[in-house]
C-alpha positions in Angstrom: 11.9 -7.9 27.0 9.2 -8.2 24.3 9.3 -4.6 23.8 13.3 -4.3 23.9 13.2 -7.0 20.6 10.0 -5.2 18.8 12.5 -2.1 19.3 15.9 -4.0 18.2 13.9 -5.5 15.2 12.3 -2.4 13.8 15.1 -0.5 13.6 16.8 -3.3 11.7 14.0 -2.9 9.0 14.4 0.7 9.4 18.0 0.6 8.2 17.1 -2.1 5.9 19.4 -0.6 2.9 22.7 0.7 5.3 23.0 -2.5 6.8 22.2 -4.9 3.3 20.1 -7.0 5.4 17.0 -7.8 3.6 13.8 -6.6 6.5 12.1 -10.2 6.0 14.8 -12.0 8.2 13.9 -9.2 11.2 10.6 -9.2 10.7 10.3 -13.0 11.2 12.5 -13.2 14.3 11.2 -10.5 15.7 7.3 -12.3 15.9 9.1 -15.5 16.5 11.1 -13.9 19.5 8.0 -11.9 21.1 5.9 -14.7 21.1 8.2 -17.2 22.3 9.0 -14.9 25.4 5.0 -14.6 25.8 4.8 -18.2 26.1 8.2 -19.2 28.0 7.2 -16.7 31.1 3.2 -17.5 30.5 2.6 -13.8 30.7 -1.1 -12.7 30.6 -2.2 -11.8 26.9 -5.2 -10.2 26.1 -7.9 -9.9 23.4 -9.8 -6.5 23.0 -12.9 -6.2 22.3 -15.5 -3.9 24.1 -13.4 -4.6 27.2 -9.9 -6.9 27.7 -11.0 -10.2 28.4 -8.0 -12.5 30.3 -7.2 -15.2 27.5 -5.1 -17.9 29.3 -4.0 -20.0 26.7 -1.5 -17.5 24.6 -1.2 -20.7 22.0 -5.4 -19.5 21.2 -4.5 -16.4 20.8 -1.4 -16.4 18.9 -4.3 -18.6 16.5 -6.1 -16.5 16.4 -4.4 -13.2 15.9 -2.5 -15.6 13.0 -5.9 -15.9 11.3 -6.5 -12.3 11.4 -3.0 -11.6 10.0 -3.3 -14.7 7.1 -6.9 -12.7 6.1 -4.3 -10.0 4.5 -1.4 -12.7 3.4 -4.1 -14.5 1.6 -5.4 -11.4 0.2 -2.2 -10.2 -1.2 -1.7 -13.4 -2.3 -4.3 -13.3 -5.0 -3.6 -9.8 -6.0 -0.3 -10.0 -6.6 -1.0 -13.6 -8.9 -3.4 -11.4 -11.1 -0.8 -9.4 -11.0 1.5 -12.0 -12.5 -0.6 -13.4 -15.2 -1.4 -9.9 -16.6 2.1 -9.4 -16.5 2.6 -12.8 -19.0 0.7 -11.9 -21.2 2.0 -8.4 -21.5 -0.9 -6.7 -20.1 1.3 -3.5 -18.7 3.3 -3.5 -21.8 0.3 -2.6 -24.1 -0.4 0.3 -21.2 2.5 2.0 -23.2 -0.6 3.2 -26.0 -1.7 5.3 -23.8 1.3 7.5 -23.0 1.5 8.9 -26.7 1.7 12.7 -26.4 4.0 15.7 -27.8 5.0 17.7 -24.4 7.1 17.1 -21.1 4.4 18.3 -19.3 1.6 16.6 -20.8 3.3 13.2 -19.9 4.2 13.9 -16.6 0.1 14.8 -16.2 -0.2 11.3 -17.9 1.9 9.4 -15.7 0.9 11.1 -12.3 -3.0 10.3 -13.4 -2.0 6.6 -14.6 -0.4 6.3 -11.0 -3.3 8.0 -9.1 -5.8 5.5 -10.7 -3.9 2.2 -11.2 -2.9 2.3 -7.9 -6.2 2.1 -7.0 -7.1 -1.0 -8.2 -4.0 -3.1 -8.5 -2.0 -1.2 -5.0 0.3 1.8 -4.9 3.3 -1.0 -4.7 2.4 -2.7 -7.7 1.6 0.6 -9.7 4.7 2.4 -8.9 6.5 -1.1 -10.4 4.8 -1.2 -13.5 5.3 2.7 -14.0 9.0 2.9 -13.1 9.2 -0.5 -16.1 7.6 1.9 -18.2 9.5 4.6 -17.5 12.8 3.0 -18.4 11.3 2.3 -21.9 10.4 5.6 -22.6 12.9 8.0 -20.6 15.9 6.2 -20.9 18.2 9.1 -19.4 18.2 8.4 -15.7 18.6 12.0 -14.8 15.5 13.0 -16.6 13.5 10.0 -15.1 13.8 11.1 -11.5 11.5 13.7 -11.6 8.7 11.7 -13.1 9.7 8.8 -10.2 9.3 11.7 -7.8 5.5 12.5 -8.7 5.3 8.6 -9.7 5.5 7.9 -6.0 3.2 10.7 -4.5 0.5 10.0 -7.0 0.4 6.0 -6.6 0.4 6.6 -3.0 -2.4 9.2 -2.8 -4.1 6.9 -5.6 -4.3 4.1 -3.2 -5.8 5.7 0.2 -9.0 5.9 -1.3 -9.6 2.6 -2.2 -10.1 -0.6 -0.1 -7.7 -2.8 -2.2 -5.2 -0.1 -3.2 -2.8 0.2 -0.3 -2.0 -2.3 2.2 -3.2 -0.1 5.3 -6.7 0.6 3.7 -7.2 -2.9 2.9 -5.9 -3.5 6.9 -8.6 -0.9 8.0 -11.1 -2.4 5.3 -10.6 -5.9 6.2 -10.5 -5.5 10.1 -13.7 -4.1 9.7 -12.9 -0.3 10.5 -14.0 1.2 7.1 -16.7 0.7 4.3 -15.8 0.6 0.7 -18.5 3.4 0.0 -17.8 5.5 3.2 -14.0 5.2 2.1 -14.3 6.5 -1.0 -16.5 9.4 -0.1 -14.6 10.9 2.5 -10.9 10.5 1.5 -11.1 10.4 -2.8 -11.2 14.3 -2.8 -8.9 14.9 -0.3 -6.9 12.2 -2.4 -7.1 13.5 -5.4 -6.1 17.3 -3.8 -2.7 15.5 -3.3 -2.0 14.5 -6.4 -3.3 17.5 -7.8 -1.5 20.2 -6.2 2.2 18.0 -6.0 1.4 17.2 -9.7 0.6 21.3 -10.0 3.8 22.2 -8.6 6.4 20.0 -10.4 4.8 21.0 -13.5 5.8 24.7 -13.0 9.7 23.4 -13.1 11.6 24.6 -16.0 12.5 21.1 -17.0 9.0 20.0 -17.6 9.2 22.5 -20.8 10.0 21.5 -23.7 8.7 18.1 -26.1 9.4 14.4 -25.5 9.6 11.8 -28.4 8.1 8.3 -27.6 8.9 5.0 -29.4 5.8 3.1 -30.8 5.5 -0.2 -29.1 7.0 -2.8 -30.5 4.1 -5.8 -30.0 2.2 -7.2 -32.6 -1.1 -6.5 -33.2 -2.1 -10.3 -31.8 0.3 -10.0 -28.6 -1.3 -6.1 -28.1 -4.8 -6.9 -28.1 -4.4 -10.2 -26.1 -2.4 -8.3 -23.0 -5.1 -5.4 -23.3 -8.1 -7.8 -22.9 -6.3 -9.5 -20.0 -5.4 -6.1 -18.6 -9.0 -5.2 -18.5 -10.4 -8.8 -17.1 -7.8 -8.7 -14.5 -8.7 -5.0 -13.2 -12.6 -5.8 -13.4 -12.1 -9.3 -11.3 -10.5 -7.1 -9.0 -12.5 -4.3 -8.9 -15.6 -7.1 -8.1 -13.8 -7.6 -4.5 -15.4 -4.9 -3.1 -18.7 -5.2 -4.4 -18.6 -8.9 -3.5 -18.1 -7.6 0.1 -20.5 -4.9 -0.2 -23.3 -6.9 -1.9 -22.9 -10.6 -0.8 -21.1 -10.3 2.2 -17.8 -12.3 1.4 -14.7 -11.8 3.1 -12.5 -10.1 0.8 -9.4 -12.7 0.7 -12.4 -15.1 -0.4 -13.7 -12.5 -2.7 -10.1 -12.3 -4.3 -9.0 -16.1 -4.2 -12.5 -16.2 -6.7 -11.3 -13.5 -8.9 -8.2 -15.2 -9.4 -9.6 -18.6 -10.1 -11.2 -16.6 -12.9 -8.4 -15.5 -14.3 -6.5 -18.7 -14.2 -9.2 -20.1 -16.0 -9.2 -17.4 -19.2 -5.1 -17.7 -19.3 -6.0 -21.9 -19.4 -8.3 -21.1 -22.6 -5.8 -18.5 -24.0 -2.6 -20.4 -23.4 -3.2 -24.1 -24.4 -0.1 -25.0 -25.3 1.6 -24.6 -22.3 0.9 -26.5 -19.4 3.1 -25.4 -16.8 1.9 -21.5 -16.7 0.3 -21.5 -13.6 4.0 -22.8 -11.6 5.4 -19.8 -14.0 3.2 -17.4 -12.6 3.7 -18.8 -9.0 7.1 -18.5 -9.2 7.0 -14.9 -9.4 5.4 -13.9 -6.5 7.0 -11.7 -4.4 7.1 -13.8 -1.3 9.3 -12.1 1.0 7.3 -9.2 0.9 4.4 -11.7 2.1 6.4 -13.1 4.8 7.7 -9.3 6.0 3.9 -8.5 6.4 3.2 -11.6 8.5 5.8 -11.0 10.8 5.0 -7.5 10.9 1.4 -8.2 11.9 2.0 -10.9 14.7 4.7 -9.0 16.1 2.3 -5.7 16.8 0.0 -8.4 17.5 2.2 -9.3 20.4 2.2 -6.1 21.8 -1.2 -5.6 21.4 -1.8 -9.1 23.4 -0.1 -7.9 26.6 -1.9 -4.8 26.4 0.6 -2.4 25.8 -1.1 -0.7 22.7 -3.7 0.0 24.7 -2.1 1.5 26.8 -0.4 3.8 24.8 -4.0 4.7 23.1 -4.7 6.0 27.0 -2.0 7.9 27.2 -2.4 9.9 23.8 -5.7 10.7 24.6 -4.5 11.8 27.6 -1.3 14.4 26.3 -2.8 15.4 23.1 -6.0 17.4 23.0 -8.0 15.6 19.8 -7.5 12.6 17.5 -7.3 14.9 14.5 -4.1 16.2 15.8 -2.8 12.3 16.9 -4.0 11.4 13.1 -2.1 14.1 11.8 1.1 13.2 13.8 1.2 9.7 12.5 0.8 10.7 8.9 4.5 12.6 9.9 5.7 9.5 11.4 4.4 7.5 8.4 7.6 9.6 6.6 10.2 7.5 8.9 8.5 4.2 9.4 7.0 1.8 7.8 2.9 2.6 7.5 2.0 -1.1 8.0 2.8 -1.6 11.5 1.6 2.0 12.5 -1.8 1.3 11.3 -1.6 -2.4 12.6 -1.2 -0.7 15.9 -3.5 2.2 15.5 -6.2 -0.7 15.0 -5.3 -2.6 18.4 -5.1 1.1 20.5 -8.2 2.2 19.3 -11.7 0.7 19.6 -13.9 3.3 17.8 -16.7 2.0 15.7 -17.0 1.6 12.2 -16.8 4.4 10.0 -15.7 6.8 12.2 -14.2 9.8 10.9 -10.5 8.6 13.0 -10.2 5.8 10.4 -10.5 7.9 7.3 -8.0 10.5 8.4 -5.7 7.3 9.2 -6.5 5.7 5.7 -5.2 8.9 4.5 -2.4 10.1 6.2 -0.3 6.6 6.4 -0.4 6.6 2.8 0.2 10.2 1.5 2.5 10.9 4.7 4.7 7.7 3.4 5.2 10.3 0.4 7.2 13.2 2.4 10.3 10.7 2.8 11.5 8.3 0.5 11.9 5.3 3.2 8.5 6.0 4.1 6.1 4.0 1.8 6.6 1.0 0.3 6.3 2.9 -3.2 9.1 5.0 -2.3 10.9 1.8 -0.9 10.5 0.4 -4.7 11.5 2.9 -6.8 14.9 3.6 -4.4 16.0 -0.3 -4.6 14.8 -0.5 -8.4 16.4 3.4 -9.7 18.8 3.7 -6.7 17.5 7.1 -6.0 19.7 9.3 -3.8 17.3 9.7 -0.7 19.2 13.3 0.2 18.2 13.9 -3.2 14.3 13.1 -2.6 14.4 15.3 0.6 15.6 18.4 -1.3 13.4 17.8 -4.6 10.3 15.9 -3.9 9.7 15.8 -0.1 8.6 19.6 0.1 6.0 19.0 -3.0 4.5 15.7 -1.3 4.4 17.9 2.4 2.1 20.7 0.9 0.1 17.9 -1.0 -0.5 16.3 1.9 -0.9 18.9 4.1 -3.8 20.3 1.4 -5.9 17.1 1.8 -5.2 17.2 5.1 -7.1 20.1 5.5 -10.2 19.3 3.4 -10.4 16.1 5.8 -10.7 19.2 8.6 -13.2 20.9 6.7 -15.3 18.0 5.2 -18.1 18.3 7.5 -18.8 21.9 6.5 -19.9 20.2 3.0 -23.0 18.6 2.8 -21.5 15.8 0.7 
C-alpha cells in the first residue's frame, strides 16, 4: 500500500503542468499517507546504519528522519532570504553591468559563464530566475530568448554540481554527510565545467548566434547601483562562508547559513532605516511551496527507506548490473524524467558507502547535468518552462541533444579521473 501511494503521488508531480495541479498538494499527502499507513498497521520500520536495527516506535523515527529532512528546509530557508534581501535592494539588477558586449555570441558566452558560476553559490534554481529576469530586459523578442534559456539551464545546472550549496542534491549529499566540500570540488568542477563548455561550444556554432546585439544601459542611479552591488557581494561572501564554517569549525551548514543571514539582516537594518517592516517584506517572498514540496518529498522516500525497501532495491542493482559507474550513469538518464531530489534522497538510503567515495561524486554529477537532457527534469528547466512557457517538444529537438553530449563528456572524464594524478 505504501508503495502503491509513493507511486500514485509521484506521477501526479510528474504531470504537474497537464494536470494544473500544483506538486506541493501531492507531495504533502503522499508523506502524510505513507506514514499514516506505517503507523495504523504498526509495520516494522527501520533505521540503517552499518546494519538495520528494528526501531519499534515508528513515531521516533518518523522524528527523527523529520530532523534530517528540516536540516535541508532550514537550509533553504536562509538561502533563499539572502536571496530576497539582495533582491530589494536590486542586487541582480546592477548584474546587468556586466553583460555589456557588441556580439550574439559573446553574450551567450556571457550568460552561459554568469549561469555556470552564480549557480554555484546562490543554486542552479535561483540562478536560472535571476537570468531568465535578465533576459527579458535585454532580449525582449521571445523567439530569440529561447536559445539563450536553452544554454541558461544546462550551464546553471552544471554550475551547481560542483558546489555544496549550489544544487539541492549536492547540498543533500553534503549535508548527509556523503561528500566534502574540498573532495567535491576537485573531482566534479572539471568534469562540470566540460558540460558547460562543450553545450556552450556547440550552440555557439548556430547561425543565429552571428550577428551583433544592442543592450540598454541600466537605468539605476548611481546611489541605487552601487548600494545593490555591495549587497550583491556581502550576500555571496556570507554565503560562500557556509562551507568553510563547516570545513573549519565544524558547524552544521543550516546553522552556518541561519548566521550568514542574520548578518545580512543586520547590514539591510543599517542601510534601510526608514523602514521598519523590511524583514516581513522579505519574508513574504519566500517561495514556500517549494519548501513544503521538498519536505514532503524527503519524508516520503524516507518512508520507504524505513520499511526497508530502498535497501532492498540497492541489493538487487548490485545484483543485475555489473558496476556502480554504470547504476550512476543510469540515474543521471532517469534524472531527465524525474525529479533529481528524490532520486538522490533514495540513492542515500540504498547505499551505505563511506564518505567520499567516488559513487557520490558521480551521483552529485549526474542528477544535476542529467536533469539538463529534458526540460521536466531539473528544477532549472522546471523554472524557465512555467516562467517563458517553453514548448518542451521544442527543448527535445533544440537543446536536449547539446545537454546529452555535454553530459555524456563529463561523464567520461569522471571515468578517466583516476588516470590523472590530480
Amino acid at each position: 500500500m505504501v508503495i502503491l501511494i509513493f507511486i500514485i503521488g509521484y506521477l501526479f508531480i510528474a504531470l504537474e503542468n497537464y494536470i494544473s495541479l500544483n506538486k506541493v498538494i501531492p507531495s504533502l499527502l503522499m508523506a502524510a499517507i505513507c506514514w499514516s499507513l506505517i503507523m495504523i498497521f504498526n509495520l516494522p520500520v527501520y533505521e540503517l546504519n552499518q546494519n538495520f536495527i528494528i526501531k519499534k516506535n515508528s513515531s521516533h523515527l518518523l522524528l527523527f528522519h523529520l530532523g534530517k529532512a528540516s536540516e535541508i528546509i532550514f537550509f533553504l530557508i536562509g538561502a533563499m532570504s539572502i536571496i530576497s534581501i539582495i533582491e530589494k535592494f536590486s542586487g541582480f539588477e546592477a548584474l546587468k553591468e556586466i553583460f555589456y558586449t557588441d556580439t550574439k555570441r559573446k553574450f551567450l558566452w556571457k550568460i552561459s559563464i554568469s549561469s555556470f558560476l552564480l549557480s554555484a553559490i546562490i543554486d542552479n534554481l535561483t540562478a536560472t530566475i535571476v537570468l531568465i529576469s535578465l533576459l527579458r530586459k535585454i532580449i525582449t523578442n521571445y523567439k530569440k530568448r529561447l536559445y539563450y534559456l536553452g544554454i541558461v539551464i544546462i550551464s546553471a545546472n552544471a554550475g551547481g554540481v560542483w558546489s555544496p550549496i549550489g544544487d539541492i542534491t549536492t547540498t543533500m549529499l553534503w549535508i548527509s554527510n556523503k561528500v566534502t566540500a574540498l573532495y567535491l570540488l576537485k573531482r566534479v568542477f572539471i568534469p562540470s565545467v566540460l558540460c558547460m563548455f562543450i553545450s556552450t561550444l556547440i550552440v555557439s556554432f548556430m547561425p543565429f548566434f552571428n550577428g551583433i546585439i544592442k543592450i540598454e544601459k541600466n537605468k539605476l542611479s548611481i546611489e541605487n547601483l552601487k548600494t545593490g552591488f555591495f549587497m550583491l557581494k556581502v550576500g555571496l561572501i556570507l554565503m560562500l562562508f557556509v562551507p568553510i564554517l563547516k570545513t573549519i569549525i565544524g558547524i552544521p551548514p543550516y546553522m552556518g547559513m541561519m548566521f550568514s543571514l542574520g548578518i545580512q539582516l543586520i547590514i539591510a537594518r543599517f542601510i534601510n532605516k526608514k523602514s521598519t517592516s523590511s524583514v516581513d517584506e522579505i519574508f513574504k517572498k519566500l517561495d514556500i511551496s517549494s519548501l513544503l514540496f521538498f519536505l514532503g518529498i524527503l519524508l516520503s522516500v524516507s518512508s520507504l527507506e524505513s520499511l526497508g525497501l530502498l535497501y532492498n532495491l540497492s541489493h538487487w542493482i548490485n545484483e543485475k548490473v555489473s558496476t556502480w559507474e554504470i547504476t550512476a550513469f543510469i540515474f543521471g538518464i532517469i534524472s531527465s524524467i524525474i525529479d533529481n531530489v528524490p532520486l538522490i534522497a533514495a540513492t542515500i538510503a540504498m547505499f551505505s558507502h563511506p564518505i567520499d567515495h567516488n559513487i557520490w561524486h558521480f551521483m552529485a554529477y549526474v542528477s544535476g547535468t542529467g536533469g539538463s537532457i529534458l526540460l521536466v527534469g531539473s528544477a532549472s528547466g522546471v523554472a524557465a518552462m512555467g516562467m517563458e512557457k517553453i514548448d518542451f517538444f521544442w527543448y527535445i529537438k533544440k537543446i536536449s541533444w547539446i545537454a546529452l553530449i555535454g553530459y555524456i563528456f563529463g561523464y567520461i572524464y569522471l571515468l578517466i579521473y583516476p588516470f590523472f594524478f590530480l
